[in-house]
C-alpha positions in Angstrom: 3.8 35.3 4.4 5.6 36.6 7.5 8.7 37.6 5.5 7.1 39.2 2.8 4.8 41.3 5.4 8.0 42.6 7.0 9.6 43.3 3.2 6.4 45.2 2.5 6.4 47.2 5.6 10.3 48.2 4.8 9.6 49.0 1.4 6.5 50.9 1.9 8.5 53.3 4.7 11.2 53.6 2.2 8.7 55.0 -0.5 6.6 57.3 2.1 10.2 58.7 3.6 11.0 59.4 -0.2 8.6 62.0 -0.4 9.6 65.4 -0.7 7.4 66.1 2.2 8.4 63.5 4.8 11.5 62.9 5.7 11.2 60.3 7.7 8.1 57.8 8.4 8.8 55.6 11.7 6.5 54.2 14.4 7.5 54.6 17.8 7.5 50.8 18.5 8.2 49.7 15.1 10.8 46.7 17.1 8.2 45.8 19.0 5.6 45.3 15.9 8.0 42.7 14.5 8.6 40.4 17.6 5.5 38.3 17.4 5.7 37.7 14.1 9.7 36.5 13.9 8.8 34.5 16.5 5.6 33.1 15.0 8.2 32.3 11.7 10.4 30.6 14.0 7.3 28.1 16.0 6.3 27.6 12.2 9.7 26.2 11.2 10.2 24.2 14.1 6.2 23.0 12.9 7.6 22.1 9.7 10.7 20.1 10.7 8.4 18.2 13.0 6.2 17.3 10.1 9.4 16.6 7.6 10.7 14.4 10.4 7.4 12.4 10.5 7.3 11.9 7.0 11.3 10.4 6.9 10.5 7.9 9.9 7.1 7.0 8.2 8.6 6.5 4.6 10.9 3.6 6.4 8.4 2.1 9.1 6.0 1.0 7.2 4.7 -2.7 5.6 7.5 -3.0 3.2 10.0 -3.2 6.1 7.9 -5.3 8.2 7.3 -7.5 5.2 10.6 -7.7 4.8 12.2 -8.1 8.2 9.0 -10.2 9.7 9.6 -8.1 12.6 6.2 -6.1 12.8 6.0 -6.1 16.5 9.4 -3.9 16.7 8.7 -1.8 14.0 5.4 -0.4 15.7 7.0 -0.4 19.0 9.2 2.4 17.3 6.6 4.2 15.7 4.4 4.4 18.7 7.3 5.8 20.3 7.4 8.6 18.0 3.9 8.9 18.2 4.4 9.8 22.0 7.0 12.4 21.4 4.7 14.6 18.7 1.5 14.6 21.5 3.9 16.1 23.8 4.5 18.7 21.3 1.0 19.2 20.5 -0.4 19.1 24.4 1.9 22.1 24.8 0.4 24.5 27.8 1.0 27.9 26.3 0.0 29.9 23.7 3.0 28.5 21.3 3.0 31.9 19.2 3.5 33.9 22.3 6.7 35.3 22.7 7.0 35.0 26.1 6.5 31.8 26.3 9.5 31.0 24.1 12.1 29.4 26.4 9.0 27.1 27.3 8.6 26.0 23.5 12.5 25.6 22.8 12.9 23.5 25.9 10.0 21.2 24.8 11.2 21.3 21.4 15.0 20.1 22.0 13.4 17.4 23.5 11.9 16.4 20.7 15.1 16.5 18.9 16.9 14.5 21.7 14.2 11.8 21.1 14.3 11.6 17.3 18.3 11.2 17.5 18.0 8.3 19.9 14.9 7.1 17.2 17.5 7.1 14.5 19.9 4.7 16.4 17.0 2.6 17.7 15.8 2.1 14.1 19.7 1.9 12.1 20.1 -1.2 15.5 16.7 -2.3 14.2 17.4 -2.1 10.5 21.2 -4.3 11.4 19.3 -6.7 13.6 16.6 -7.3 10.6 18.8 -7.5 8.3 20.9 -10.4 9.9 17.8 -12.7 9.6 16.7 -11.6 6.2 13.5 -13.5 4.9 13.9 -12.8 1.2 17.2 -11.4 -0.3 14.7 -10.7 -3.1 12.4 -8.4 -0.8 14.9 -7.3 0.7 16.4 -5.9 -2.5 13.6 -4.6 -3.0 13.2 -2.7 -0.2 16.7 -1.0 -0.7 15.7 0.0 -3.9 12.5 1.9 -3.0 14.7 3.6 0.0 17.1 4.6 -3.1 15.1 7.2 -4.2 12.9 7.8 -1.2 14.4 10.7 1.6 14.4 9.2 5.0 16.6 10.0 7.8 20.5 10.5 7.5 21.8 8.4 10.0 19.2 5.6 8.1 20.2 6.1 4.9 23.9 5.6 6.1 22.4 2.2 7.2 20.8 0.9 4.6 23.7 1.5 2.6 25.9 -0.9 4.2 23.4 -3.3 3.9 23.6 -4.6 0.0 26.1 -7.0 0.7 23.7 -8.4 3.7 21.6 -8.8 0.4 24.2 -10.8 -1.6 25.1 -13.0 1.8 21.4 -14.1 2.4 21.0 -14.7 -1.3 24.0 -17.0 -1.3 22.0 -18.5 1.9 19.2 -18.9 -0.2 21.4 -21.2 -3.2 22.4 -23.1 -0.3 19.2 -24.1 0.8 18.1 -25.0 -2.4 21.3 -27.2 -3.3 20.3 -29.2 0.2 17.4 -29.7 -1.0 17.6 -30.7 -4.4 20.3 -33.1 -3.1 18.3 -34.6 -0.3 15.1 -35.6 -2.4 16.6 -36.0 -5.9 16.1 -39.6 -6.1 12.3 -38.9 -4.8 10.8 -35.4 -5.6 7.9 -33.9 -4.6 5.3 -34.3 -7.3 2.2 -32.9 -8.3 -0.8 -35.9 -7.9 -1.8 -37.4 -11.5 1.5 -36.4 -13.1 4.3 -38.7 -14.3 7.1 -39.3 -12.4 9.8 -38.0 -14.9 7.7 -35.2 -15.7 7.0 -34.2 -12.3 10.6 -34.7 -11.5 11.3 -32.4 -14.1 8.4 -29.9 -12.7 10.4 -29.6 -9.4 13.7 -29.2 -10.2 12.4 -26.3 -12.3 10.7 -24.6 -9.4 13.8 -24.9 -7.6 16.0 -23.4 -10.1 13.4 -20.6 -10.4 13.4 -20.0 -6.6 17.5 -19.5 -7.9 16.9 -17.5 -10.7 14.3 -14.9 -10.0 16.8 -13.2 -7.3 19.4 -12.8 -10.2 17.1 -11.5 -13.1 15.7 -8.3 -10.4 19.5 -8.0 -9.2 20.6 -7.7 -12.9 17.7 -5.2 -13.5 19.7 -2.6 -11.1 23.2 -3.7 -11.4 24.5 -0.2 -10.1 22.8 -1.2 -6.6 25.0 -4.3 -5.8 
């Protein structure tokens, strides 16, 4: 609305300065009339980058992550963090859409953006720390497929997408621990009560291979991920 207020203003003293009988239409502070509202445009931008920057940091920490990782506690920590740095914005002193207080708002503001940077390494070390103990490669497959089409931060999108083959190691973790224990109680399985043996022998060694499986069928569903 700003910029269209300042278009209108030009255009309309380019029609009245048209006239045959003016030939020229000017106010005597006509710079002046224009300074609050550039730098109201400018305090709304800075508005709006704050909010798109909330919205990236919130589409990452949130329950799918902590789900994922099992790491709540540090995933909260982080958020609360960025929590902190928005209520400094917001308990600003000044009028923020006075001019003359703009150095105030630009130093506040940097900041901001000094805090958020150091946000985006704390979370990529988070993401690389989480990632190392994976609880699910399944989940956690999961999780880099709903960041696939989801806008987050740069720096933790260039994260994420180093970790696929983090997927495909704790997968491969996974078969492991199944082959140990198939192995270690083969000769006496865990059975259901009231069920034959060799039925119920059969009955576990099937949930076992569908623990193996069911990774592999949702990894084959998006093969361009892996």
């Amino acid at each position: 609305m700003l910029d269209k207020w300042q278009k209108q203003f030009n255009q309309t003293k380019m029609e009245i300065e048209a006239e045959a009988t003016v030939k020229r239409w000017d106010f005597t502070k006509t710079k002046e009339i224009f300074i609050k509202p550039r730098h109201m445009k400018s305090i709304l931008e800075d508005m709006r980058q704050v909010c798109t920057t909330l919205k990236e940091f919130y589409s990452l920490l949130g329950p799918d992550l902590k789900a994922v990782t099992g790491d709540a506690e540090s995933i909260d920590e982080q958020k609360n963090k960025i929590v902190t740095e928005v209520a400094k914005l917001e308990s600003f002193v000044y009028d923020v859409f006075a001019p003359e207080h703009h150095e105030e708002w630009r130093e506040l503001y940097k900041a901001f953006e000094d805090a958020m940077r150091q946000s985006d390494g704390s979370c990529a070390h988070l993401i690389e720390s989480s990632f190392n103990k994976l609880k699910s490669s399944e989940g956690a497959f999961d999780l880099l497929n709903k960041f696939k089409n989801i806008k987050t931060r740069k720096a933790i999108e260039d994260q994420l997408s180093t970790k696929y083959i983090d997927v495909l190691n704790g997968y491969r973790n996974e078969v492991a621990q199944m082959d140990q224990l198939f192995q270690k109680n083969r000769q006496n399985p865990t059975i259901s009560k009231n069920m034959p043996p060799k039925s119920g022998g059969i009955a576990w060694a099937r949930s076992i291979m569908g623990r193996i499986k069911r990774p592999i069928y949702k990894f084959k569903t998006k093969e361009g991920l892996l």
